[in-house]
Legacy VTK file of the C-alpha trace (Angstrom):
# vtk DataFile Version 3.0
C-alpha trace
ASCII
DATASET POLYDATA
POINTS 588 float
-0.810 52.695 -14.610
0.947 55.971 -15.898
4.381 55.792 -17.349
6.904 58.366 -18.075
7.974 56.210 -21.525
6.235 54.431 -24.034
3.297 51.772 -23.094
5.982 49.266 -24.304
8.763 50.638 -23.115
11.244 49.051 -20.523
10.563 51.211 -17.663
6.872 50.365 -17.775
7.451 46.545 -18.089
9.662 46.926 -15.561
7.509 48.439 -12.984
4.495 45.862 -14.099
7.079 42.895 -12.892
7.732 44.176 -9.785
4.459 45.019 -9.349
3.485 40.858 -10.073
6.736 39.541 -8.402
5.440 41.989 -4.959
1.986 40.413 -5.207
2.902 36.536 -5.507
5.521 37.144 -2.233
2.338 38.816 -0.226
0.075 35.699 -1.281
3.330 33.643 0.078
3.344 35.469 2.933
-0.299 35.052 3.691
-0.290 31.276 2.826
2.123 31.169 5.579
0.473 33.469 8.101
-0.754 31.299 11.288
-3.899 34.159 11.399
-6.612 32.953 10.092
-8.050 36.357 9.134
-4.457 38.018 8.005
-3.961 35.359 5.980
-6.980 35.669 4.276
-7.381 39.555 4.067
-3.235 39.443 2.768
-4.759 37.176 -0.215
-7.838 38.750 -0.924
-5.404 42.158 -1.216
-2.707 40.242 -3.527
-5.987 39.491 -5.272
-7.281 42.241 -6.137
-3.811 43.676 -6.695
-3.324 40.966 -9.424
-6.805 42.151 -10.797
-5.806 45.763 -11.131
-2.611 44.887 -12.828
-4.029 42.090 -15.617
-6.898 45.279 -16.310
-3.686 47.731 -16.980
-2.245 45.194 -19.014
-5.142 44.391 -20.875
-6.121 47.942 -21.696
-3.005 48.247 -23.640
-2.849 46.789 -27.648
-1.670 43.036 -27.492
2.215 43.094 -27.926
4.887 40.331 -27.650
7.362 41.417 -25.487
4.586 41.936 -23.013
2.638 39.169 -23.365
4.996 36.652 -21.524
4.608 39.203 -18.309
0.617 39.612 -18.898
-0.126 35.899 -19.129
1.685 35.018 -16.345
-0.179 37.822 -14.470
-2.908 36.214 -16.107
-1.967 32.272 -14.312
-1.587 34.064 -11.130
-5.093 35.639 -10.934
-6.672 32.548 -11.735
-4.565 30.115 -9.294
-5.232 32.739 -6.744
-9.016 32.925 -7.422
-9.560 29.273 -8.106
-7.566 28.646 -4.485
-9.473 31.070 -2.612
-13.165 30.167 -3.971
-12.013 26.781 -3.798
-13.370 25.547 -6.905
-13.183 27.122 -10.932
-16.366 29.419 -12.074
-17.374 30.331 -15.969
-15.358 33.765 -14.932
-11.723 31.757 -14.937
-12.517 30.434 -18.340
-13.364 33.796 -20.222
-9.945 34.519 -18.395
-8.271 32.250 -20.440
-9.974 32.801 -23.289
-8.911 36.597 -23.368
-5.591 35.515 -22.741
-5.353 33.147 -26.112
-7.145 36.028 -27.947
-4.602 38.370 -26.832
-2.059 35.938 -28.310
-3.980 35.853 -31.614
-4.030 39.597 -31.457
-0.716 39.884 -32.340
-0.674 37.760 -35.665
-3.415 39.309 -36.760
-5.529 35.726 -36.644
-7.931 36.632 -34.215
-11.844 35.889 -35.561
-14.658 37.230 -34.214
-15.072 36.354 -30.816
-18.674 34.222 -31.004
-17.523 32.329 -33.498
-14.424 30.268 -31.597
-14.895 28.552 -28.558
-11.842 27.392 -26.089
-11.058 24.440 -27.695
-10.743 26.353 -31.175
-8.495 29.031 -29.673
-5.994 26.728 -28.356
-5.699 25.007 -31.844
-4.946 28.248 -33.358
-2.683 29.507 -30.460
-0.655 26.263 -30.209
-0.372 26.243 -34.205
1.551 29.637 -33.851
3.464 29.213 -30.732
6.546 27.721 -32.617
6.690 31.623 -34.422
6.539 32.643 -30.335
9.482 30.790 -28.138
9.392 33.510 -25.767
5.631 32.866 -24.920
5.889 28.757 -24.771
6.540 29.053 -20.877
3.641 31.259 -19.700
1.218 29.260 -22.844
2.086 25.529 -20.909
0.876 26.948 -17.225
-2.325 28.574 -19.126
-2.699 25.239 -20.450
-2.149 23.586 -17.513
-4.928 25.663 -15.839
-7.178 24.982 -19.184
-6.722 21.429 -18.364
-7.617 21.476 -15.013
-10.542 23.146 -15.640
-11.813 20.639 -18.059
-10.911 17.388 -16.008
-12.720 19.220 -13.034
-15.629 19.472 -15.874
-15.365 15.924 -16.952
-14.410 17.219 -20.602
-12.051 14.461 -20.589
-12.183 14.341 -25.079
-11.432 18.152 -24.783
-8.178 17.426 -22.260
-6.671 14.580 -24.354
-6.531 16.957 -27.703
-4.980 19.497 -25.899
-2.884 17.563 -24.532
-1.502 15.801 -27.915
-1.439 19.212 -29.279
0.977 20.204 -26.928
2.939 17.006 -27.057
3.167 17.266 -30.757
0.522 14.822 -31.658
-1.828 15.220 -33.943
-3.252 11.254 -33.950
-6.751 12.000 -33.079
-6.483 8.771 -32.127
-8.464 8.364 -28.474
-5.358 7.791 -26.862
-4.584 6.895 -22.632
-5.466 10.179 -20.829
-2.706 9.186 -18.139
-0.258 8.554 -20.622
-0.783 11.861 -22.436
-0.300 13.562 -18.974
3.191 11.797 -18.314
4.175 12.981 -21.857
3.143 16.424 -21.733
6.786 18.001 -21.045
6.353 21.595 -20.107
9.332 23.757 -20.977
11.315 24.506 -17.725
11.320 28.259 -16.201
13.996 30.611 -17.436
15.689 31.951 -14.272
14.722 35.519 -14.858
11.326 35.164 -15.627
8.465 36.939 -13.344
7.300 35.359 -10.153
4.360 32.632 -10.388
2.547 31.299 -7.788
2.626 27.694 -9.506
4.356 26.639 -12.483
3.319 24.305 -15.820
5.050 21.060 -13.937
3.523 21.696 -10.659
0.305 21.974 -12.596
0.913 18.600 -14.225
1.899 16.565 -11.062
-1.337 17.879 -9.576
-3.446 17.173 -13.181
-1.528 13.828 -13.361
-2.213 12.597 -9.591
-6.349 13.558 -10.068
-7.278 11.931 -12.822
-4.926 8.600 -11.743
-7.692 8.496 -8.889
-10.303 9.383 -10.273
-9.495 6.399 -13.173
-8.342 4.210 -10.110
-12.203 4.709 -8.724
-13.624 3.872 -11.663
-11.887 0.973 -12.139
-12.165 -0.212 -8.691
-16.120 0.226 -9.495
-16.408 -1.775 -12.578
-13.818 -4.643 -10.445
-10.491 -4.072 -12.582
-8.729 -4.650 -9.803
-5.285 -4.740 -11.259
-5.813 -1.633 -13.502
-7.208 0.184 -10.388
-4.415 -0.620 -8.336
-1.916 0.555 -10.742
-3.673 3.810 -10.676
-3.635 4.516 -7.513
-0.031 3.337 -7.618
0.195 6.612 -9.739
-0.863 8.646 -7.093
0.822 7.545 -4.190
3.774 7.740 -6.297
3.409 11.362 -7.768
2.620 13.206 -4.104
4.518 12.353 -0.947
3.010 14.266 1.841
-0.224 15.724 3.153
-4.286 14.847 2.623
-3.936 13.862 -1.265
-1.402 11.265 -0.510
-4.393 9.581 1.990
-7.346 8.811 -0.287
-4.955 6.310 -2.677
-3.080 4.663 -0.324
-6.567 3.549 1.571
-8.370 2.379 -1.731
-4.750 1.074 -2.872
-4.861 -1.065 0.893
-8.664 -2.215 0.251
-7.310 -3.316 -3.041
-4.610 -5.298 -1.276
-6.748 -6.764 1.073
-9.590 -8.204 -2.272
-6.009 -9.339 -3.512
-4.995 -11.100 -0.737
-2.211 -9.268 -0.404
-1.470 -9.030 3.504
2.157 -7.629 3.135
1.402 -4.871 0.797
-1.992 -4.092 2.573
-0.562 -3.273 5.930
2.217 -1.287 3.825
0.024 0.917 2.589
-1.544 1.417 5.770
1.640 2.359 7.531
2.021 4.745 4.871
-1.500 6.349 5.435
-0.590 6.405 8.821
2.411 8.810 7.823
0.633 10.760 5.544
-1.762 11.553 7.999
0.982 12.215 11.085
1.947 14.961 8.584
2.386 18.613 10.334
-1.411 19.890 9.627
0.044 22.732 7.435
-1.361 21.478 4.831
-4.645 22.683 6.385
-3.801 26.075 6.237
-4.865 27.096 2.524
-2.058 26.375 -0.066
-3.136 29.225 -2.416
-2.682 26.774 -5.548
-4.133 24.461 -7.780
-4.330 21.159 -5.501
-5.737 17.540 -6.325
-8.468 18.366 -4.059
-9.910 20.964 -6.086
-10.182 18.849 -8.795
-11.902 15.808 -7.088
-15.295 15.459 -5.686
-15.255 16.640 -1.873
-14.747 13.765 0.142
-17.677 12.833 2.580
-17.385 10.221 5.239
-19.463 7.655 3.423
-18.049 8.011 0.133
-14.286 5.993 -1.020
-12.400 9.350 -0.824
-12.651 9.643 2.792
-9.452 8.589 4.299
-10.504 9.686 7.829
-7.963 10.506 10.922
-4.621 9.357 11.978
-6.103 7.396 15.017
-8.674 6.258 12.444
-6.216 4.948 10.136
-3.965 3.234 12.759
-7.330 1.317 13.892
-7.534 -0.246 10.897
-3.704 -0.966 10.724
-3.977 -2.230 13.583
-7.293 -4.384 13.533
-5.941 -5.686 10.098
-3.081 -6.635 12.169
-5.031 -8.541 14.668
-7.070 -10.662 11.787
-4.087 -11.402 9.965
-2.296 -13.084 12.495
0.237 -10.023 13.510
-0.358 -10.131 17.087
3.161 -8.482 17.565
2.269 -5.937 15.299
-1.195 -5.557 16.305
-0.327 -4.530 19.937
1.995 -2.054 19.343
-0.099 -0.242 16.847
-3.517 -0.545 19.721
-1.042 0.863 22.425
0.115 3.629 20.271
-3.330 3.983 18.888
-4.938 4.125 22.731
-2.002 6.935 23.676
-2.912 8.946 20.802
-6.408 8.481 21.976
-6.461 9.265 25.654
-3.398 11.695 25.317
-5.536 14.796 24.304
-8.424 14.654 26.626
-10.771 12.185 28.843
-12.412 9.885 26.645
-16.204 9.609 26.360
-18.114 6.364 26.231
-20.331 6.241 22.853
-22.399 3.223 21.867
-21.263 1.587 18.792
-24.113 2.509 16.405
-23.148 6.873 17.402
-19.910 7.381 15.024
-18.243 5.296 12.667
-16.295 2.429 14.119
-15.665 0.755 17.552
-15.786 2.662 20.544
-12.937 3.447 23.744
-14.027 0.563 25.409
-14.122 -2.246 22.524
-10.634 -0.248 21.382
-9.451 -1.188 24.757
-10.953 -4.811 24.217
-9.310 -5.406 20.896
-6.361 -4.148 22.397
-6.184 -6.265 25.446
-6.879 -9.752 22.619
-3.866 -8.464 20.488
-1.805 -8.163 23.287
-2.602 -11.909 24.934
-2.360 -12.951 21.685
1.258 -11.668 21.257
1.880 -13.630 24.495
2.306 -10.484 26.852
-0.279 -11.645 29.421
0.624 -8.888 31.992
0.437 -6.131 29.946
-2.999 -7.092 28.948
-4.391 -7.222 32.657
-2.849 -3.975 33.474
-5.199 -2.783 30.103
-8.351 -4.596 31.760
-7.822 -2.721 35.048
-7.725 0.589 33.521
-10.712 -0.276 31.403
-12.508 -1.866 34.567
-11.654 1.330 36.180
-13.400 3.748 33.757
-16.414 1.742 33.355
-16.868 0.715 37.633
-19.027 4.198 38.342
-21.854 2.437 35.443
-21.703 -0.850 37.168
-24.275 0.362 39.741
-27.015 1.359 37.323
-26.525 -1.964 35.403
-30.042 -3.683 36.736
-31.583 -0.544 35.786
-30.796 -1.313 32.407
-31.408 -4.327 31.893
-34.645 -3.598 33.459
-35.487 -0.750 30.926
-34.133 -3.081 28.137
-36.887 -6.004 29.577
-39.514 -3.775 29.088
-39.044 -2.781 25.983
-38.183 1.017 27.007
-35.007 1.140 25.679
-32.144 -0.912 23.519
-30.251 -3.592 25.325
-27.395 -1.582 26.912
-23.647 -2.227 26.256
-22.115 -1.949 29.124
-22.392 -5.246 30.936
-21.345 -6.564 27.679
-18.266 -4.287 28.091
-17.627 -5.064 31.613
-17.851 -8.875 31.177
-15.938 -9.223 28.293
-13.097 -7.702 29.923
-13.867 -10.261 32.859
-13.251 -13.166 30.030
-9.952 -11.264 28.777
-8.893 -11.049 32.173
-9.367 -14.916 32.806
-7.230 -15.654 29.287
-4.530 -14.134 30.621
-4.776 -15.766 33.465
-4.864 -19.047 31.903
-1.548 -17.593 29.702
0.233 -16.645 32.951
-0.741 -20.342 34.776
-3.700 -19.450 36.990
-6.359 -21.582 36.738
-7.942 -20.827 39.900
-7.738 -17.378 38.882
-8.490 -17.714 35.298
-12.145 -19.908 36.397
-12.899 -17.071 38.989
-12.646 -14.512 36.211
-14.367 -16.973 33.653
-17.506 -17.184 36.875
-17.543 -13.024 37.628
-17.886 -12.950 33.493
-20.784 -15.407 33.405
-22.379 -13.910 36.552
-22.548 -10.254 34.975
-24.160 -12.111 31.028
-26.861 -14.211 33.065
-27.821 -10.997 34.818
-28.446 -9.593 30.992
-30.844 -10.972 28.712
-33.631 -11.706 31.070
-35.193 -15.034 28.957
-38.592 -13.277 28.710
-37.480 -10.053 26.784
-40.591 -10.931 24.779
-40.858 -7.774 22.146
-38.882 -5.466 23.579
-36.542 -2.760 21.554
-33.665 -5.058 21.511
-35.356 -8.402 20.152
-37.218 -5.788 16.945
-34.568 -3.833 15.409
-31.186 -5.015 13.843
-28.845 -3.060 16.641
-30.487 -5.350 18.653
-30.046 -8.185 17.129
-26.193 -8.158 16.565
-25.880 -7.296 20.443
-28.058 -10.043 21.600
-26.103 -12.117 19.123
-22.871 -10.618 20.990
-24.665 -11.607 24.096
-24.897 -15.166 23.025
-21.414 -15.979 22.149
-19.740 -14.242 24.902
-21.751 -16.418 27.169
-20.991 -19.609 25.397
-17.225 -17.743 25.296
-17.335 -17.929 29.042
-18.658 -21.794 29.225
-16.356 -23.019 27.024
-13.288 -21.283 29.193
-14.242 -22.268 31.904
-14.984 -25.807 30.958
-11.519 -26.631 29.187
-10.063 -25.127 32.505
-12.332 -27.853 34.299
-11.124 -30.194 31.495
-7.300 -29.248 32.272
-7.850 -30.023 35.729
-9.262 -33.431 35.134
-12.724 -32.217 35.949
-14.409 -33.683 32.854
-18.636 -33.412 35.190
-17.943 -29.498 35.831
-16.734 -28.999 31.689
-19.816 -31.804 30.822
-22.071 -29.334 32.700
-20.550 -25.782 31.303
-20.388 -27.561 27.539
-23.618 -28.538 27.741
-25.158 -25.184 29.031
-23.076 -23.467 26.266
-25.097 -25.620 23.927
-28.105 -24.742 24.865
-27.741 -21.065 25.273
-25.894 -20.682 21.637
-27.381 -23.361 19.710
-25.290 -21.483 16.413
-21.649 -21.697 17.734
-20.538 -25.214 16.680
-17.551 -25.183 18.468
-19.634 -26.269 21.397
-20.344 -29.273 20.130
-17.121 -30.161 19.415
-15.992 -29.719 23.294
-19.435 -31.686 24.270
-18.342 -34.092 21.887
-14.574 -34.812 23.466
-16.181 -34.718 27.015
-18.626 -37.422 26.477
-16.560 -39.806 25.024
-13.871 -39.088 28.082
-16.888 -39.803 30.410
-17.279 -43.048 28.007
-21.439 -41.748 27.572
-21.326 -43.447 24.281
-24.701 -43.309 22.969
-24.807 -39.576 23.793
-21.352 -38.973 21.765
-22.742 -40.923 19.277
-26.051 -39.003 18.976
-24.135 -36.086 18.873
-21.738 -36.988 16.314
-24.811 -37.475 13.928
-25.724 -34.367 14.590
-22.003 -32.491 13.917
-22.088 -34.863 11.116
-25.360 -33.739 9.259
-24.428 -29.511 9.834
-20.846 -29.919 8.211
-23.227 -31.184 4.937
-25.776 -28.971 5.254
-25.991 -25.139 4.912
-25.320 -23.242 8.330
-29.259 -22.864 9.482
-30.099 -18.607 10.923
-28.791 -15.293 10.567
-25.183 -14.415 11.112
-24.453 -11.205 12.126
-21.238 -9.492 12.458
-19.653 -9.626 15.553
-16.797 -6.974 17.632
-13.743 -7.860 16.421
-12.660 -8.453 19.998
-15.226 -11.135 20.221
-14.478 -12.929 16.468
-10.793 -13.156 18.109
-11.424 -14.637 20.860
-13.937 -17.236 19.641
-10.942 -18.372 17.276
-8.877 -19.156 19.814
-10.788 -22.058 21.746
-12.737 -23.358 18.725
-11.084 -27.177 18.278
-7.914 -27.114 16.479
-9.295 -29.513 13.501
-12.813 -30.382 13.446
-12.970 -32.988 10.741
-10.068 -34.967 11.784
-12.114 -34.812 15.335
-15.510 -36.062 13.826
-13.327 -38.333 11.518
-11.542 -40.153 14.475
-14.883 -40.537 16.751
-15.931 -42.390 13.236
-13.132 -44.428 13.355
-13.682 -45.486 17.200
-16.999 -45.848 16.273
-16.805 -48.318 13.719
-14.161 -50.162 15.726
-16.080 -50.451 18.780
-19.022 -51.700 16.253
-16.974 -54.331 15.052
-15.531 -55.368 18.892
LINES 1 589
588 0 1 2 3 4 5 6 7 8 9 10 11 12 13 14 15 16 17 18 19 20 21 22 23 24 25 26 27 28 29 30 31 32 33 34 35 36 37 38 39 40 41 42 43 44 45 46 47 48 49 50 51 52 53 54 55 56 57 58 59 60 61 62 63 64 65 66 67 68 69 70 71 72 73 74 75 76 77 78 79 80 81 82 83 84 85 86 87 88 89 90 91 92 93 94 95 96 97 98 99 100 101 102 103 104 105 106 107 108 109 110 111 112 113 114 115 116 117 118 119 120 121 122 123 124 125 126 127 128 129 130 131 132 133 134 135 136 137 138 139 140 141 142 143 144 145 146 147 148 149 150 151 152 153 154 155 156 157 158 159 160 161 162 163 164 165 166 167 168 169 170 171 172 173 174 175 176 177 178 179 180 181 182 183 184 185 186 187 188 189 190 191 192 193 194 195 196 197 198 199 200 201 202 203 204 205 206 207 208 209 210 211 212 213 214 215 216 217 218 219 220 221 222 223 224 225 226 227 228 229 230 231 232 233 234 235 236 237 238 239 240 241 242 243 244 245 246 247 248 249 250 251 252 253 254 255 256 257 258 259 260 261 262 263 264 265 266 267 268 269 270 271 272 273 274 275 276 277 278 279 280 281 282 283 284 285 286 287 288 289 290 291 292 293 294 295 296 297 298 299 300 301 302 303 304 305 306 307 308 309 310 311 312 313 314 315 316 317 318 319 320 321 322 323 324 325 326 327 328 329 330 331 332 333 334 335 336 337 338 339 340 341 342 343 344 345 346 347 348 349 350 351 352 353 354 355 356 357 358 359 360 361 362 363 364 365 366 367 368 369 370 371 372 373 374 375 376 377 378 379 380 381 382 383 384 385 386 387 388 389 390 391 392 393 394 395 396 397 398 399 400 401 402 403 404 405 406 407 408 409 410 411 412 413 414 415 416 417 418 419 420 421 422 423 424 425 426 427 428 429 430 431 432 433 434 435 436 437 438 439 440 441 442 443 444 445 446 447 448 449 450 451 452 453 454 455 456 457 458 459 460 461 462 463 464 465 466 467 468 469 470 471 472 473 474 475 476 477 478 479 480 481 482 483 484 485 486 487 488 489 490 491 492 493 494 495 496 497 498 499 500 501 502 503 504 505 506 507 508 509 510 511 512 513 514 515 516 517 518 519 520 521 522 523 524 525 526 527 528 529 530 531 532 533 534 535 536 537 538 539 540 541 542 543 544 545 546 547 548 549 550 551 552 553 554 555 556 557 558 559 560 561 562 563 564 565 566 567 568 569 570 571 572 573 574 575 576 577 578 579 580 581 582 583 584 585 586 587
């Protein structure tokens, strides 16, 4: 750049501010551009604009009244550079190595180059910066970037004696990383300084909010559950908007929930939920230093994944559901199905093709939390629609099942689907005073499960690989789901031979689900079939001592919900009384 004055005179200085102060507006401008490819070309320009100017700088001999300008030029070039590759390169630390030198350059201290690495510059620059108050300012943001650098490096030992060098310590003592962040103090900006695109405390919220997660993961990983938590208590607390304020408040809820914690759990969820309903201008790239690009990018298996709004509020809301919040719970499913089905016509996935349930077991854990929270009505009208989007596969069921028989394909989830909703539809019928209603939808739920399974599936897909397992498992309980309904509706109706016949059945058909027993049980000492009840009580009596005898596997949270609800109230008070009758009738 040619000036009419001297290289250090104020006309020169002058035009170099303006020409920094016009650059960090047009990367403002671009960050803000809704054009993808404007806002990148306007950045890549302001780039190489900043590039141009730090090279005029630089060509000139080191001076002081310069130097505040040129290392702020300096911080720009690299936040801009760093944002836009999205990550720091060897190139951003000879950047701020030149920088420091320059700064030795002027006191004459400067070694040769080979012979001090970063960590030995700083120690020299910081030990002269009290002879330079007009440079502390632009030295805290290069230090800021330094750090960042390093804890995206892991050179945590490096970071802490920087940072007690510039909060006046000189310990050596291996002091709390997180507490040497909060201390740092950079000096705030003097009004008339030149523009920059992110200053020294900006730098240390980001600095301070990436290493609290990345010690709250570690902690989390070696089970320090309380220091993890307060971590990530630390980072919820330092950013209030956007993706970074999502990671923390998930682990910080998983935390809850080992705690046992239910309040603060589904707190923190809410608040992901928030974060997440955030305007997605945070997507557009925020050409700064941001927590992200100092964390390991997030992948959807590993702890940093936080996932999507309508992700999040499913497990708000299925956490909800298990905790007892049926209230809650429904609202959140509603909301969650609207979000859903308000963009475009869902598809119909199988379980096992994308993380987490699918539309139609959404629509089934919504229809449970909304019988549970005693709105009946509302959960019928939910079964409809759902019956109603699934009616056009109804036809090739057989087909299916056929394929599934032979061993051609997996066992199909559908009919599992379609008769589930059948047993939702006959709770709230039995909610609303039905029965007659309630039994037929108990009898279309069993019709559709015996169709299923055909008993001699022999070695099919479905009976050899673990997907097949847990939905043959599903199978099981939703038929012994639909028995048991339909026998306490028998039962309610004085009907105790239909319920005998439906209990017993159930038995047989899911040998695992105790709760079966339990109904048997009741029946046959109503029908006064004492040596049966008695048999049986043995029986209950010798599995409550004994370990719980084949696999479990995990059920749809639909299904775990329901089974809760017509399981006997207390079963050892119930074995304990038939005891007591027992031994009475013994001594009679």
């Amino acid at each position: 750049m040619f000036c009419q004055t001297t290289p250090l005179g104020s006309s020169c200085l002058d035009l170099w501010r303006e020409k920094n102060d016009r650059l960090v507006r047009q990367a403002k401008v671009a960050q803000n551009s809704g054009l993808t490819l404007r806002r990148q070309q306007l950045a890549q320009d302001a780039l190489e604009g900043l590039r141009g100017l730090l090279h005029s700088l630089q060509g000139l001999p080191a001076a002081v009244p310069v130097l505040p300008l040129e290392l702020t030029v300096t911080c720009n070039f690299i936040i801009l550079r760093a944002s836009l590759a999205q990550g720091f390169t060897e190139d951003q630390a000879q950047d701020i190595q030149q920088g420091l030198e320059r700064v030795l350059e002027t006191q004459e201290q400067l070694g040769p180059r080979l012979e001090q690495g970063l960590k030995e510059l700083w120690d020299c620059v910081l030990r002269v910066s009290s002879l330079l108050p007009e440079l502390l300012s632009a030295l805290h943001r290069l230090a800021g970037l330094q750090a960042a650098l390093w804890l995206s490096a892991d050179r945590l030992g490096d970071l802490a004696l920087l940072l007690e060098t510039l909060n006046g310590s000189q310990s050596g003592a291996s002091e709390d990383l997180l507490l040497l962040l909060k201390t740092w103090s950079p000096p705030a900006e003097e009004l008339d300084a030149p523009l920059t695109l992110q200053d020294a405390q900006g730098l240390k919220d980001v600095l301070l909010t990436a290493f609290a997660y990345r010690q709250g993961l570690q902690e989390l990983i070696t089970g320090n559950l309380d220091r993890a938590l307060s971590s990530l208590h630390e980072v919820a607390s330092a950013l209030k908007e956007g993706s970074a304020w999502g990671p923390p408040l998930l682990e910080a809820s998983r935390l809850y929930q080992q705690l046992g914690d239910t309040t603060a759990e589904l707190e923190s969820l809410e608040l992901l939920v928030e974060a997440l309903n955030v305007p997605c201008r945070s997507k557009a790239p925020q050409f700064l230093i941001e927590v992200e690009l100092l964390l390991p990018p997030p992948d959807p298996a590993s702890p940093l994944h936080c996932g999507t709004r309508s992700q999040a509020k499913h497990v708000l809301a299925s956490r909800c559901l298990q905790t007892g919040r049926a209230e809650d719970a429904a609202e959140h499913y509603l909301d969650l199905l609207a979000l859903l089905l308000d963009s475009s016509e869902p598809r119909f996935f199988l379980p096992r093709s994308r993380p987490g349930p699918c539309m139609p077991e959404l629509f089934l854990e919504a229809a449970v939390a909304l019988i549970q929270a005693g709105r009946a009505q509302d959960a019928l009208t939910l079964c409809e629609e759902l019956l109603s989007r699934t009616s056009s596969l109804l036809p090739k069921i057989s087909r299916l099942w056929e394929d599934a028989r032979k061993g051609t394909k997996e066992l199909p989830y559908c009919p599992l689907w379609v008769s589930a909703t059948h047993l939702l539809q006959g709770q709230a019928w039995v909610q609303l005073g039905a029965p007659k209603m309630a039994v037929s939808e108990f009898s279309r739920c069993l019709e559709l499960l015996f169709r299923a399974i055909p008993e001699d599936k022999g070695q099919g897909a479905a009976s050899n690989c673990e997907q097949g397992c847990k939905s043959d498992a599903a199978l099981q309980q939703l038929r012994a789901a639909a028995l048991i309904s339909r026998g306490l509706e028998w039962v309610a109706s004085g009907q105790d031979t239909k319920a005998l016949q439906d209990f017993l059945l159930a038995v047989q058909i899911c040998p695992g689900n105790r709760d079966t027993y339990f109904h048997l049980l009741q029946t046959l000492r109503r029908l006064d079939r004492r040596d049966e009840a008695t048999a049986l009580w043995r029986r209950l009596e010798a599995q409550t001592k004994g370990p719980q005898e084949g696999a479990i596997w995990s059920l749809p949270l639909y299904l775990e919900s329901y089974l809760s609800w017509i399981g006997p109230s207390d079963r050892e008070a119930l074995l304990e009384e038939f005891q007591t009758s027992l031994l009475e009738s013994c001594d009679l």
